[in-house]
C-alpha positions in Angstrom: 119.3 63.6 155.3 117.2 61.4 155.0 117.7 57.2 153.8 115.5 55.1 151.6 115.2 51.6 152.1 115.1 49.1 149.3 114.1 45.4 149.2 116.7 43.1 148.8 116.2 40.4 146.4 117.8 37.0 147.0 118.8 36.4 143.2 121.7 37.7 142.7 120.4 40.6 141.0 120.2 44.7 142.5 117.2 45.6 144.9 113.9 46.2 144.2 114.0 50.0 143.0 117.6 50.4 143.1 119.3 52.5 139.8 121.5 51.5 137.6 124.6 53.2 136.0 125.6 53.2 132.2 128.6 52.4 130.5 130.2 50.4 127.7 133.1 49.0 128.8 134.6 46.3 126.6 137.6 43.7 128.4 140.2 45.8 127.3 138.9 48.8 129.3 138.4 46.5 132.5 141.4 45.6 132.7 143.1 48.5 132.0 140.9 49.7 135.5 142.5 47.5 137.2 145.6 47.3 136.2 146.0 50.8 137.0 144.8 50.0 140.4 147.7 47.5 140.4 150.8 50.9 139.5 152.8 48.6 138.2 155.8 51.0 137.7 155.1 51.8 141.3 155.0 47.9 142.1 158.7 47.5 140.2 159.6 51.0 141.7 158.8 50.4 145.3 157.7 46.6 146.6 159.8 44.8 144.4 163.7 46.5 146.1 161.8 45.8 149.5 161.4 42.6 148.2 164.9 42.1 147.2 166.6 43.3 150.2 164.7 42.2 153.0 163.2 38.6 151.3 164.8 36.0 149.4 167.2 38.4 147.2 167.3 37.2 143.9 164.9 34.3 144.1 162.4 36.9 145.1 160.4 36.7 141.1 159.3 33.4 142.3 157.2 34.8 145.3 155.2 36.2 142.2 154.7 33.1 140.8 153.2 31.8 143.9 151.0 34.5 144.6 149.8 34.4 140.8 149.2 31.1 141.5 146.7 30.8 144.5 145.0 34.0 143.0 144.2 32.3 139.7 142.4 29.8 142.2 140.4 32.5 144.0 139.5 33.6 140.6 138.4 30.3 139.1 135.2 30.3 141.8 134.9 34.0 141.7 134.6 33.8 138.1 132.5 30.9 138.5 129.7 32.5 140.4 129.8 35.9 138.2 126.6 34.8 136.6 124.8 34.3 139.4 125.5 37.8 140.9 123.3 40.4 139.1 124.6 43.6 141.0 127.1 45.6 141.1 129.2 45.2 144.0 132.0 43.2 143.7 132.5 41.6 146.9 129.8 42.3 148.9 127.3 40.9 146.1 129.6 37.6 146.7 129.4 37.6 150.5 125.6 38.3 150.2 124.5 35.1 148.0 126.6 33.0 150.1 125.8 34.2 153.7 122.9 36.9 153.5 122.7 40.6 153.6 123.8 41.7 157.0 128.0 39.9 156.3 127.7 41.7 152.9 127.1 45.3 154.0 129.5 44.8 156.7 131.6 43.7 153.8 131.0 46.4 152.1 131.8 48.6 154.7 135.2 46.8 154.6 135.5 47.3 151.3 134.8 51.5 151.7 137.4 51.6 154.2 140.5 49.4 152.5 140.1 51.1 148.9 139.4 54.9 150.3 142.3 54.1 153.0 144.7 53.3 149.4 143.2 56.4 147.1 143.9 58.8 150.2 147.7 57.4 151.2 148.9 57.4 147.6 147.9 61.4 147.3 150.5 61.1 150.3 153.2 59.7 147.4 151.6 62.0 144.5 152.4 65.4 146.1 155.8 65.1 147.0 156.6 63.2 143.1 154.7 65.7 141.6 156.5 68.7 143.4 159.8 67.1 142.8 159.3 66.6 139.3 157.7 70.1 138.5 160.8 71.7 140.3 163.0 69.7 137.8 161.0 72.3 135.1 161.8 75.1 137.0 158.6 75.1 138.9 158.9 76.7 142.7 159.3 74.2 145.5 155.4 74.3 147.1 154.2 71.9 150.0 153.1 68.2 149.0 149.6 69.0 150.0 149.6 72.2 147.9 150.1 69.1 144.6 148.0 66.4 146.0 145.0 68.5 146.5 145.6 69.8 142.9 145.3 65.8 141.6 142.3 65.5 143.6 141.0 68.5 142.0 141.6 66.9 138.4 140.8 63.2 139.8 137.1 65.0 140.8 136.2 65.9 137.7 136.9 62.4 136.3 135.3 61.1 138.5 132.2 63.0 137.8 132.3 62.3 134.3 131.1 59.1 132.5 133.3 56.0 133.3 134.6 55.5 129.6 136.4 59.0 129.8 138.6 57.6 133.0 139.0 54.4 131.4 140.5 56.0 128.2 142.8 58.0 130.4 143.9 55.2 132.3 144.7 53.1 129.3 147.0 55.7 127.8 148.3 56.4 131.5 149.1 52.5 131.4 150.0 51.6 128.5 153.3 54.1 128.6 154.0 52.9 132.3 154.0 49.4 131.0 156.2 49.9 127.6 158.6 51.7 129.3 159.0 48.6 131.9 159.5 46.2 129.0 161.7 48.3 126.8 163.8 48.4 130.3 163.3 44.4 130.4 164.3 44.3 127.4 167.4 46.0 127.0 168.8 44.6 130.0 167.8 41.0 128.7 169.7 41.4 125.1 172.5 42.9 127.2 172.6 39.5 128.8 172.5 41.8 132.6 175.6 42.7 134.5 177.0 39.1 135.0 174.7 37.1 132.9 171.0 36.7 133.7 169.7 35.8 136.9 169.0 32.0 137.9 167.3 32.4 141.4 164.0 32.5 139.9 164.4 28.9 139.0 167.0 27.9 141.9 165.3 26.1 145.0 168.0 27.8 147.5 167.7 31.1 146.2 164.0 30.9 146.5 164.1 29.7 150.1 167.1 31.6 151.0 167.0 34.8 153.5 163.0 35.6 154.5 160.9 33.8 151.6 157.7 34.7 154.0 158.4 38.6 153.7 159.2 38.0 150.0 155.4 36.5 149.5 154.2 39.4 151.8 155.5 42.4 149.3 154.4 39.9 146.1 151.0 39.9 147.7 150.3 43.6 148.4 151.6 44.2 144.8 148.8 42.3 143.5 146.2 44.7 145.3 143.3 45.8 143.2 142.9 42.8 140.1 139.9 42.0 142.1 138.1 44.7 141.2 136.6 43.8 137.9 133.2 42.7 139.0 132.7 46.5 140.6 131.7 48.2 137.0 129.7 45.0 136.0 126.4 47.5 135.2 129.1 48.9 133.0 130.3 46.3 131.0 129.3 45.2 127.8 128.5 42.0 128.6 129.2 41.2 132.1 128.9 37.5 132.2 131.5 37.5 129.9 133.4 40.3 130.1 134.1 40.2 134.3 135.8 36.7 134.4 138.3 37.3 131.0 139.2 40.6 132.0 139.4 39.0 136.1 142.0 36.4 134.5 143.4 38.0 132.0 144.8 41.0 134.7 145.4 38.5 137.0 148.2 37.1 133.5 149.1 40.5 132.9 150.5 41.3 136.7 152.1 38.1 137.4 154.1 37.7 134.1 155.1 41.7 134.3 156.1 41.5 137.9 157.9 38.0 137.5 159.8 39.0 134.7 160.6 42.5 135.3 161.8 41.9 139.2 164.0 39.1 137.3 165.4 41.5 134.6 165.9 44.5 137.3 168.2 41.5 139.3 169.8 40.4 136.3 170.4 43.8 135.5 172.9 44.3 138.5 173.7 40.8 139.6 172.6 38.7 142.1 174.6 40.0 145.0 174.9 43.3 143.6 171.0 43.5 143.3 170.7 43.1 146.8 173.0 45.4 148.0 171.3 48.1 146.1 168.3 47.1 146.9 169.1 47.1 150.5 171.3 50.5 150.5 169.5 52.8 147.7 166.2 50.7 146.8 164.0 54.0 146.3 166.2 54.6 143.5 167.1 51.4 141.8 164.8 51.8 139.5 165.5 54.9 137.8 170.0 54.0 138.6 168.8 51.1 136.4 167.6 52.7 133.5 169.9 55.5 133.4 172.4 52.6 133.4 170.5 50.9 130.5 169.0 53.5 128.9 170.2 56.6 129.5 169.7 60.2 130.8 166.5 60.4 128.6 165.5 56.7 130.0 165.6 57.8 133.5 163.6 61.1 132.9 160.5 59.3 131.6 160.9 56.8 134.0 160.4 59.9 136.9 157.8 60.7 134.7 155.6 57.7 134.5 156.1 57.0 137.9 153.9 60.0 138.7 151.6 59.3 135.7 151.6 55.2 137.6 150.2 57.3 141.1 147.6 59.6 139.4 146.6 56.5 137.6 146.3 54.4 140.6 144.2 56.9 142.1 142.0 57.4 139.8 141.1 53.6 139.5 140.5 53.1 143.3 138.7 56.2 143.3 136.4 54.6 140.4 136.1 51.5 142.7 135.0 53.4 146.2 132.5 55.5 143.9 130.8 52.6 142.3 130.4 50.7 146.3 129.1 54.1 148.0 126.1 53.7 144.6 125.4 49.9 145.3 124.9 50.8 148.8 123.2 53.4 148.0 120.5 51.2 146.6 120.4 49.2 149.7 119.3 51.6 151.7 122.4 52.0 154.0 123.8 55.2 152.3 121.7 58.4 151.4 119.3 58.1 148.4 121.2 60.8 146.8 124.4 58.5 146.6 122.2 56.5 144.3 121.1 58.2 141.6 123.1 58.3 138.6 124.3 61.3 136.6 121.8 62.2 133.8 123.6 62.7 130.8 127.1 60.6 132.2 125.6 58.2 133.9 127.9 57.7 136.6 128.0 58.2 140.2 128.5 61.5 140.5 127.3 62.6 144.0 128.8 59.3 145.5 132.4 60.4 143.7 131.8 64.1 144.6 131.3 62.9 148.4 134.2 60.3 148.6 136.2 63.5 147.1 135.4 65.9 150.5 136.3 62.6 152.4 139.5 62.8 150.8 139.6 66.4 151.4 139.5 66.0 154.9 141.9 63.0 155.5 144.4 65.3 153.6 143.5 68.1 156.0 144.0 65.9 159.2 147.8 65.2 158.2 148.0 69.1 157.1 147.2 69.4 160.4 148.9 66.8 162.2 151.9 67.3 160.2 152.4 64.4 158.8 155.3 62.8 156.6 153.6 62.0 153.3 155.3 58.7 153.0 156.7 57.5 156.2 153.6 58.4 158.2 150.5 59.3 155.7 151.1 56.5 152.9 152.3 53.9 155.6 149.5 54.0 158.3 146.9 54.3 155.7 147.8 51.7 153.5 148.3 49.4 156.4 144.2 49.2 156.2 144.0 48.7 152.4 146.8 45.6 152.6 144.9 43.4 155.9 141.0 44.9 154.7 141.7 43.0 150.9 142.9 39.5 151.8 140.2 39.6 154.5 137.6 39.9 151.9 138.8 37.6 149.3 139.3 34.7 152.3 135.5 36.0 153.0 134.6 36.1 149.6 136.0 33.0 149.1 134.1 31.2 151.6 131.0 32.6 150.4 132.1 31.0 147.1 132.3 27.6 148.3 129.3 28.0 150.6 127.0 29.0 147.8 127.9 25.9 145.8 127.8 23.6 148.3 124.1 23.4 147.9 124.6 22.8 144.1 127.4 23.1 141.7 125.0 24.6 139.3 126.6 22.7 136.3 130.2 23.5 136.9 132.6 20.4 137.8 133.6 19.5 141.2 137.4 20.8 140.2 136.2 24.3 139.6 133.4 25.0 142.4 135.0 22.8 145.0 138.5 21.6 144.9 140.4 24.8 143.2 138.1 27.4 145.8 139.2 25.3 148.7 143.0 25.6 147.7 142.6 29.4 146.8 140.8 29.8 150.1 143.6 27.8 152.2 146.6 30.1 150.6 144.8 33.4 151.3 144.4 32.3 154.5 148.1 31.9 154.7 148.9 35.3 153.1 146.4 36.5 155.4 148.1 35.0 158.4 151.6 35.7 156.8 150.2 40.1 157.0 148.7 40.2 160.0 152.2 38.4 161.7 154.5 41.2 160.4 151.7 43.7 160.1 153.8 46.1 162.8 156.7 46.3 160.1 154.3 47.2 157.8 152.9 50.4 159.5 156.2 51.5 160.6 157.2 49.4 163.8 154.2 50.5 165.9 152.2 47.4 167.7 149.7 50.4 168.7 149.3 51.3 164.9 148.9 47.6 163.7 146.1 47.2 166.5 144.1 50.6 165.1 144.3 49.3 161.7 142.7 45.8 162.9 140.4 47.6 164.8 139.0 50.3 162.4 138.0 47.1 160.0 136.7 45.1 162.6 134.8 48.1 163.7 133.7 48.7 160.1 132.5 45.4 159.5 130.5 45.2 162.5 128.9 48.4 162.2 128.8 47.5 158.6 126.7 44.3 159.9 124.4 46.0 161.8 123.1 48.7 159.8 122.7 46.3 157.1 120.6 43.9 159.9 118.7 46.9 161.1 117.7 48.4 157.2 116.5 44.3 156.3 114.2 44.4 159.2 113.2 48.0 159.1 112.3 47.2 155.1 110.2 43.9 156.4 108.2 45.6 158.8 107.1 48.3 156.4 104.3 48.1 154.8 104.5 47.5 151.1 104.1 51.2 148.8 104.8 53.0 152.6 108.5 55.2 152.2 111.2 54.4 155.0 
């Protein structure tokens, strides 16, 4: 198979050669992208009850806050340098313009592994949802893998398709997830909760009671994916306007959701009561809390949508992996054939048909190994995609302020400077905050939170040097000669 090699420009804008793909999207449909990425009826579902129970109980919605917070600050220089970045690769194109090509492939490479690591885990909570939930219907009990390969069947063909097709899916997908949430919120806020409404999202000692470190830890990994808007800029409407509104407005939309419907789902049960559920039966506090709110019928949908809130997340971070396997492409690091867009869809069809076998086979290796879907499959995998994000947003952000260092290009002090410097310093923290209690996160296993640091570090600096060895193999050849 073989690789051609395309120059790399140094404006911002895609290589010399390098395709393009087609779309419309509009804000709304952005964010809907990313939002799905996001599950936020998984987030309230799953996250938020580890929150609960093993962070700072009921002043846990304020963690939200924070994190909402130092990620508008990221996005205030990431937005700022949008215009300047004329490719589509989210944040590699950010890494390249602030410390050359060979970081940003090895970025990239990042970038592959943390979002393809999330797509595969979550088939690991898809198959066993989906077979529960069929089997409600009379369906016969089958093995997960038997209903997660049939998602990846469906998610392959949407994959293939053209971009506004997935987007429209997503947004109805979304949109029920959502207005089922706030109906929820609702309810349980005109109710007045179990014993009146909550006050440890605005109580000091509630906030900084218990673990308030693990609290932020679960807030941050619920946030994963809003930075993913600047990944179908060749697809926007209008990118220089359309990637930093829909960047801050799904950056609004996911902290006021999460802060007020983690406060409602507290208030809903009382503050000590909350936690105890949380701690003893927090896989199912979400669904006890509708049925106790709304019903039989209430809980149903809520099983429901919380499938609908997997398939949709898939779907998005499969768009996401698809879209960096085509920019690569046209840097000559990946097969020519990854490249090309689809004809009549214009979408990266052959990229999304490869990154489907590579699902296929990280499916088939816990077939094999016989892996528990979610204590094993979804735990180790998504171990990669929490540590690979914050490390390239604290990369991405020092690219940021390195690229304006040698001229603000307009833009105030405040915004290129002072508020990337602060965004840079919290993800830092967060980052620190992971990689501290990154063993509980992947089960209890030192010798698992050491492969996942060392399968991105690995990935970066392979990433690095391919990139190195492609720039130099494109210099030395002759202009008009093929690589």
């Amino acid at each position: 198979m073989t690789v051609e090699h395309t120059a790399v420009r140094t404006d911002g804008g895609p290589p010399a050669g390098a395709q393009r793909l087609r779309g419309n999207l509009g804000i709304p449909a952005i964010v809907f992208m990313v939002l799905a990425a996001a599950a936020p009826l998984g987030v309230i579902g799953g996250p938020v009850p580890l929150g609960i129970a093993t962070g700072n109980g009921s002043g846990f919605p304020a963690t939200f806050v924070i994190a909402t917070v130092v990620l508008l600050l990221f996005a205030v220089g990431f937005t700022a340098m949008t215009p300047f970045v004329r490719e589509a690769g989210a944040f590699f194109s950010y890494v390249q313009q602030g410390f050359g090509s060979s970081p940003a492939i090895g970025a990239a490479f990042v970038a592959v592994l943390t979002y393809a690591s999330m797509e595969a885990a979550v088939y690991g909570l898809l198959g066993p949802q989906l077979g529960g939930l069929l089997a409600l219907v009379g369906v016969p009990q089958l093995p997960w893998p038997v209903w997660a390969l049939a998602g990846l069947a469906v998610i392959t063909y949407l994959g293939y398709r053209n971009i506004e097709l997935s987007s429209r899916v997503l947004a109805v997908l979304l949109v029920a997830e959502i207005a089922i949430v706030v109906v929820l919120d609702a309810v349980i806020v005109a109710r007045g909760g179990d014993h009146g409404l909550s006050t440890g999202l605005l109580d000091p000692a509630q906030i900084t009671s218990g673990a308030p470190g693990i609290g932020l830890l679960f807030a941050i990994i619920s946030f994963l994916g809003f930075e993913a808007t600047a990944i179908f800029r060749d697809e926007a409407r209008d990118p220089d306007r359309t990637i930093p509104y829909a960047t801050y407005l799904a950056l609004a939309v996911i902290g006021v959701f999460y802060t007020v419907s983690s406060w409602a789902l507290i208030s809903a049960w009382g503050d000590h009561e909350a936690i105890e559920r949380a701690t003893n039966s927090g896989g199912t506090m979400l669904v006890d809390t509708a049925q106790r709110y709304l019903g039989v019928v209430g809980a149903d949908v809520i099983q429901v949508l919380f499938v609908t809130s997997l398939f949709a997340c898939i779907l998005s971070f499969h768009n996401v992996v698809s879209r960096y396997l085509f920019a690569l492409s046209g840097r000559g690091v990946l097969p020519a054939a990854f490249g090309r867009p689809h004809t009549r869809h214009g979408s990266p069809h052959v990229a999304s048909l490869a990154l489907s076998a590579l699902i296929l086979a990280i499916i088939g290796v816990a077939i094999v190994a016989k892996l528990d879907p979610s204590t094993e499959f979804y735990t180790w995998l998504s171990g990669i995609t929490t540590v690979g994000v914050l490390a390239l947003m604290v990369l991405t952000s020092a690219a940021v302020l390195t690229f304006f260092a040698r001229d603000r290009r307009h833009y105030s002090v405040l915004r290129v400077r002072v508020a990337p410097a602060l965004g840079l310093a919290g993800l830092v923290a967060f980052l620190v905050l992971i990689l501290v209690n990154l063993k509980d996160l992947v089960g209890g296993s030192s010798g698992l939170a050491l492969a996942v640091i060392l399968v991105l570090v690995v990935g970066f600096v392979g990433g690095a040097v391919l990139g190195y060895r492609c720039a130099r193999t494109e210099s030395a050849t002759p202009a008009g000669e093929e690589g």
